[in-house]
C-alpha positions as CSV (number, residue, x, y, z in Angstrom):
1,X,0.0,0.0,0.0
2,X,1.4,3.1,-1.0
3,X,1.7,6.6,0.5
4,X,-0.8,9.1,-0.8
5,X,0.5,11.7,-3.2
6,X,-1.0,14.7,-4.0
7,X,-0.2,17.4,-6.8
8,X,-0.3,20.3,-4.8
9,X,-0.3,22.6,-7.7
10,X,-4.2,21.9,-7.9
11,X,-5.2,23.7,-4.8
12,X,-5.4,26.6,-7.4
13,X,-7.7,25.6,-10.4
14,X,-10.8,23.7,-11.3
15,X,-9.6,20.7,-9.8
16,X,-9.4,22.6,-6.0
17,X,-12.2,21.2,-4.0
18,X,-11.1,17.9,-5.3
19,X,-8.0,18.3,-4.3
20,X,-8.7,19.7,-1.0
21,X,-10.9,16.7,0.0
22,X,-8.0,14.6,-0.9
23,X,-5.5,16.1,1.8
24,X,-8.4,16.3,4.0
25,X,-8.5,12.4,3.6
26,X,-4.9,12.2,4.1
27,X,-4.8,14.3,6.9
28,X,-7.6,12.2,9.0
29,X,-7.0,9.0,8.1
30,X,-3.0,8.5,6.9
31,X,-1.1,11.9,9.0
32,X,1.1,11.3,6.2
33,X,1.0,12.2,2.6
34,X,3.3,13.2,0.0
35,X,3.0,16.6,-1.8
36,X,4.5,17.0,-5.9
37,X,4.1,20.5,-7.5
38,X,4.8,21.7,-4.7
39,X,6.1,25.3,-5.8
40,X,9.8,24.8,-4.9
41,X,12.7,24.9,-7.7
42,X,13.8,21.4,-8.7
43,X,17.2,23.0,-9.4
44,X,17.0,24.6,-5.9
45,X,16.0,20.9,-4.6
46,X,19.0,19.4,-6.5
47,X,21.3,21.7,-4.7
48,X,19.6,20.6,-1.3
49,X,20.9,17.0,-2.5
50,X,24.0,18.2,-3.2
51,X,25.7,19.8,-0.4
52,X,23.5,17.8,2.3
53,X,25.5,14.7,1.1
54,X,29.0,16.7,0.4
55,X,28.9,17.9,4.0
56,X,28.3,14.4,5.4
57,X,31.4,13.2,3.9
58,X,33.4,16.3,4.5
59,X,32.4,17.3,7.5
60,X,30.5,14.3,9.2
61,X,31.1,11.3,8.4
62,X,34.6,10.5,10.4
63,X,32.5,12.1,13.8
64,X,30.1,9.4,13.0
65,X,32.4,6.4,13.1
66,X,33.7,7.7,16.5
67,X,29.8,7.7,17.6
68,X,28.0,6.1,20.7
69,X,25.5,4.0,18.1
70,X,28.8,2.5,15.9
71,X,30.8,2.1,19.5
72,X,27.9,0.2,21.0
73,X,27.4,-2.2,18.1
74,X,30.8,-3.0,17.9
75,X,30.5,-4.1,21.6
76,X,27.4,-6.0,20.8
77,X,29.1,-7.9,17.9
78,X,32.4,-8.6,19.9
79,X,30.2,-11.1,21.8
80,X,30.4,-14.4,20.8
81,X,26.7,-15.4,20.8
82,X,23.7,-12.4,21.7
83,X,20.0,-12.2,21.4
84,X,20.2,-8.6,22.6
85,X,19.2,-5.2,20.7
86,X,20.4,-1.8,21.2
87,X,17.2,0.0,22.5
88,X,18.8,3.4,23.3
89,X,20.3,5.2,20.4
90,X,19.9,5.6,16.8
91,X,22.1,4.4,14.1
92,X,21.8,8.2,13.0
93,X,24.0,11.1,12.2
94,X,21.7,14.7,13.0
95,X,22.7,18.4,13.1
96,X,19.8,21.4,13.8
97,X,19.8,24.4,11.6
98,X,17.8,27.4,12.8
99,X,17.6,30.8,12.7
100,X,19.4,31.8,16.0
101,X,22.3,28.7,15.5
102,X,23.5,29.9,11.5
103,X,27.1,31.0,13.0
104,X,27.3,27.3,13.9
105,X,26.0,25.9,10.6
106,X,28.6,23.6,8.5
107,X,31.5,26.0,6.8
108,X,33.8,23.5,5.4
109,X,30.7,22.6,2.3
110,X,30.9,25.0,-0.5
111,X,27.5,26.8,-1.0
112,X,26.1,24.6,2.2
113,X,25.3,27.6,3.8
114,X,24.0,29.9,1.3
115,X,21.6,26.6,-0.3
116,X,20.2,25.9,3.2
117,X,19.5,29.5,3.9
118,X,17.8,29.2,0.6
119,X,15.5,26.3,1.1
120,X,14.5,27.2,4.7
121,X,13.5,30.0,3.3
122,X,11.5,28.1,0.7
123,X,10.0,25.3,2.7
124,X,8.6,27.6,5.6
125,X,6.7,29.1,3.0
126,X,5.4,25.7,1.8
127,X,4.8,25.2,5.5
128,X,2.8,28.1,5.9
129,X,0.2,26.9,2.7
130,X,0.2,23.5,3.8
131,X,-1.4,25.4,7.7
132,X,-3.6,27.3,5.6
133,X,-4.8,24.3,3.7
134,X,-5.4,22.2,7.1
135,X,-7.3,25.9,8.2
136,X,-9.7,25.7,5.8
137,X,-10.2,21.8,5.9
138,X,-11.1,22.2,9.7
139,X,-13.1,25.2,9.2
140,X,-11.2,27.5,10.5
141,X,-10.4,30.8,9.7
142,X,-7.3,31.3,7.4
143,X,-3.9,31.8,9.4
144,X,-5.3,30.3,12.4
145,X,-2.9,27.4,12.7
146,X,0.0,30.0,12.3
147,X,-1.5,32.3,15.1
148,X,-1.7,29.7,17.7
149,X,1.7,28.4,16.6
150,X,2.8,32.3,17.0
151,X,0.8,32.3,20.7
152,X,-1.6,34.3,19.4
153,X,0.2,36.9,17.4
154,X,-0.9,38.5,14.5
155,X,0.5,38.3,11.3
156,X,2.5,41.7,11.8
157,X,3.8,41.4,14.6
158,X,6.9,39.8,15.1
159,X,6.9,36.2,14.7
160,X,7.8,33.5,17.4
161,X,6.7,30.2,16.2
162,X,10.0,28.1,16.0
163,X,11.1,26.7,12.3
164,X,14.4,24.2,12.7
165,X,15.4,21.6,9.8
166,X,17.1,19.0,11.0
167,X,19.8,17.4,8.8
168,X,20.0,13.5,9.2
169,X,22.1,10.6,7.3
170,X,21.9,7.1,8.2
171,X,25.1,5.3,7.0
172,X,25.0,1.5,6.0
173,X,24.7,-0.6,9.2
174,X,26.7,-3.9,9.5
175,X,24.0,-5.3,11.4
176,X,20.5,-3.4,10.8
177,X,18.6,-6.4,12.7
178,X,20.5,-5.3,16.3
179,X,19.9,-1.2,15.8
180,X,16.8,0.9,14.8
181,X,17.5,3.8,12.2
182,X,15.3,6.0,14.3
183,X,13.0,4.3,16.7
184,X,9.2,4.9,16.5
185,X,7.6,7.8,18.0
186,X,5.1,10.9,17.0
187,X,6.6,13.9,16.3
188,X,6.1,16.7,19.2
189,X,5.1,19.9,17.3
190,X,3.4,21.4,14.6
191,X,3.9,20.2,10.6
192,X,6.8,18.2,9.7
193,X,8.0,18.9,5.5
194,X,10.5,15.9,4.9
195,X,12.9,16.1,1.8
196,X,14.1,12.4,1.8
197,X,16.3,10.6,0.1
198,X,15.3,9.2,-3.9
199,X,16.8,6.1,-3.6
200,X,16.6,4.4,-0.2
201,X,13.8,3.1,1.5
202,X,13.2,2.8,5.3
203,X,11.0,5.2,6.5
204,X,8.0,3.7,7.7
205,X,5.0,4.7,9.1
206,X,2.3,2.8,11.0
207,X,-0.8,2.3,9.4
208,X,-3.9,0.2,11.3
209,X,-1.2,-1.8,13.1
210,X,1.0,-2.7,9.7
211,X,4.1,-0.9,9.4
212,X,4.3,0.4,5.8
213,X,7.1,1.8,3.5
214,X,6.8,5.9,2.5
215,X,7.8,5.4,-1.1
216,X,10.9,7.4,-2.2
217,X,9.4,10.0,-4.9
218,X,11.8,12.2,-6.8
219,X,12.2,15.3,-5.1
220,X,8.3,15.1,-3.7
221,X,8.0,17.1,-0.1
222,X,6.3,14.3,2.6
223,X,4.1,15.9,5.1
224,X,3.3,14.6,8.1
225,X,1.0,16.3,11.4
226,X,2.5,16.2,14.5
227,X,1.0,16.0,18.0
228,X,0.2,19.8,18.3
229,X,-2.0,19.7,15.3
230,X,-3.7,16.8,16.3
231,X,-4.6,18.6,20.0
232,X,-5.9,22.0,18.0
233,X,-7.8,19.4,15.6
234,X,-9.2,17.9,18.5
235,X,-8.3,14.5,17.4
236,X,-10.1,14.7,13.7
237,X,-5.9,15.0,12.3
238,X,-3.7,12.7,14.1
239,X,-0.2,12.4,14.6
240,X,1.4,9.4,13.4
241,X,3.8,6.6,14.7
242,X,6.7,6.5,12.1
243,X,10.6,5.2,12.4
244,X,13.5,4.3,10.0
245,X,15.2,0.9,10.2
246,X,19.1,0.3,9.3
247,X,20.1,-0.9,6.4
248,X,23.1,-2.3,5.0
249,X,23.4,-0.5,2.3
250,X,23.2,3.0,1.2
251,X,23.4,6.3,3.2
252,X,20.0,7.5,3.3
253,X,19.5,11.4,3.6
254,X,17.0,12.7,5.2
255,X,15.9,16.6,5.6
256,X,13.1,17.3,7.8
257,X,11.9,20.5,8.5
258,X,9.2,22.0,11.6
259,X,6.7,24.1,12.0
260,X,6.5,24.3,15.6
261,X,4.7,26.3,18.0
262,X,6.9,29.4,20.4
263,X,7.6,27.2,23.7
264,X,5.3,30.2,25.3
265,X,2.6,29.2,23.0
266,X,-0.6,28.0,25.0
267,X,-2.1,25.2,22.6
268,X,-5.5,23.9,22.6
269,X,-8.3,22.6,20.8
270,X,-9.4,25.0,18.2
271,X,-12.9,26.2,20.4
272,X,-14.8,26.3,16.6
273,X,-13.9,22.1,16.4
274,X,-15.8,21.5,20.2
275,X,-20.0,21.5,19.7
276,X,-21.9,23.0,21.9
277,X,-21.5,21.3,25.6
278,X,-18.9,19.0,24.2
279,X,-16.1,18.5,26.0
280,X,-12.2,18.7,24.3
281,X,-10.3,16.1,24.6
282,X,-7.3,17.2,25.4
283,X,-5.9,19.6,27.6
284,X,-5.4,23.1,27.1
285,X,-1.1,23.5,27.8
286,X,2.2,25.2,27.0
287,X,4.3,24.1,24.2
288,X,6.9,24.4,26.1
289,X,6.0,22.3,29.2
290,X,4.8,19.4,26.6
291,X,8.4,19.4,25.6
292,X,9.7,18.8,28.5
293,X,7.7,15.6,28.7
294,X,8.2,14.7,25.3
295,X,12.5,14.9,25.8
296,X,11.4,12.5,28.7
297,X,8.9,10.5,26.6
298,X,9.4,10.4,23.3
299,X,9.4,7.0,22.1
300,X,6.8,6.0,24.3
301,X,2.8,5.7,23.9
302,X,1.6,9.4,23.5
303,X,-1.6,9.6,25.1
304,X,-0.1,10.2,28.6
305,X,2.3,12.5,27.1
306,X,-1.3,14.8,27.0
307,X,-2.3,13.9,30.5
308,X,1.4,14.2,32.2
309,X,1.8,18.0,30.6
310,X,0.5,20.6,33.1
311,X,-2.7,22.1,32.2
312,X,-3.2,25.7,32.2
């Protein structure tokens, strides 16, 4: 079963209510979907491709065989005879960029910098009409995703949601039966916009208790909610288990950017979503002090992630 992919060029057009219905769809019953026509330059896209997988090797790559995962396996396959897993690290490599951390982006990648700076640039954008899609799906007025991401500000004044891309490879693993990838979990915040990698396969996401591949798709954007949006849904979008497994061969790259709310940024469900004398069902909190229990949580079952976090 395959990933849904929608041409996102058709949210303009004859074909928009069409269209619309289908990311609704994909919104409420997959939290993943894959967008083409997405507005961003393939050339800027190739670029992306380019210096994400130059700075791995220049920059990367020898930190990554000195790492706790490759250390820990090593251990594991020193001993003569195991049943045992390693449960508590990822067989990842994983640098933030952000706005406020740029003077500590890589340096050593020609153009690395100025390409990134580039498509961040790009994707929040992208990020901002995919919100404004999910707005008018749920009936809500348009921007109001971004405004509670913002904690309420309008769109002049200065914004505070956070936007960070985080830049992953996963090398080939010697023994991808004894070592997840990235182990399963929900993602935290707000939208997630992956750029993965054409070639190799492992993502997976959990769909009515089968874990199933996301497709790789030439230079396609793959959306996925996270827990924030399904709290201001009120449960009507949800956010989905995914993971990436090792594998033995290939270096998959993997791009994700977030759309996440300030970490003073109340969150609740949207009051239009709740009918009259209907309760919500899920607490009203601050972004910020859900993190906390997520960094504590985050590859266990969500749901008391929701009751744990203080209510406000």
């Amino acid at each position: 079963m395959a990933i849904p992919v929608i041409d996102y060029s058709k949210t303009e057009g004859e074909e928009r209510s069409k269209t619309l219905a289908e990311i609704a769809h994909c919104c409420e019953e997959w939290g993943f979907f894959q967008l083409v026509n997405h507005g961003i330059p393939e050339e800027l896209l190739e670029r992306v491709k380019k210096v994400a997988s130059e700075c791995y090797k220049v920059e990367r790559e020898a930190g990554f065989g000195e790492s706790e995962p490759v250390k820990k396996l090593k251990e594991l396959m020193e001993k003569e005879s195991c049943d045992e897993r390693i449960d508590d690290v990822d067989w990842e490599d994983v640098f933030l960029l952000t706005d406020d951390n740029a003077h500590q982006w890589p340096s050593k990648t020609a153009g690395f910098r100025e390409t990134m700076k580039e498509y961040r640039s790009e994707l929040k954008k992208l990020a901002v009409r995919v919100m404004e899609t999910m707005d008018e799906n749920l009936g809500l007025p348009k921007g109001y995703m971004k405004k509670a991401f913002n904690g309420g500000k309008e769109e002049e004044e200065a914004e505070e949601a956070f936007f960070g891309t985080k830049v992953s490879h996963y090398p080939p693993c010697p023994k991808p039966e004894k070592v997840a990838g990235l182990r399963a979990h929900t993602d935290a915040g707000g939208v997630i916009l992956l750029f993965q990698d054409d070639e190799v396969e492992s993502l997976q996401i959990l769909k009515d208790g089968v874990w199933l591949d996301v497709q790789p798709l030439k230079n396609a954007i793959v959306i996925n909610t996270g827990d924030q949006v399904e709290v201001l849904s009120n449960g009507r979008y949800k956010s989905v288990w995914h993971r990436i497994l090792a594998t033995p061969h290939g270096n998959r790259r993997s791009i994700a950017s977030f759309y996440n709310p300030s970490a003073e940024a109340t969150i609740h469900p949207a009051p239009q979503l709740l009918p009259e004398q209907a309760k919500a069902e899920y607490p009203s909190f601050v972004f910020g002090d859900y993190m906390s229990v997520y960094a504590e949580q985050k590859f266990l079952p969500k749901e008391p992630r929701f009751q744990a976090v203080k209510a406000v």
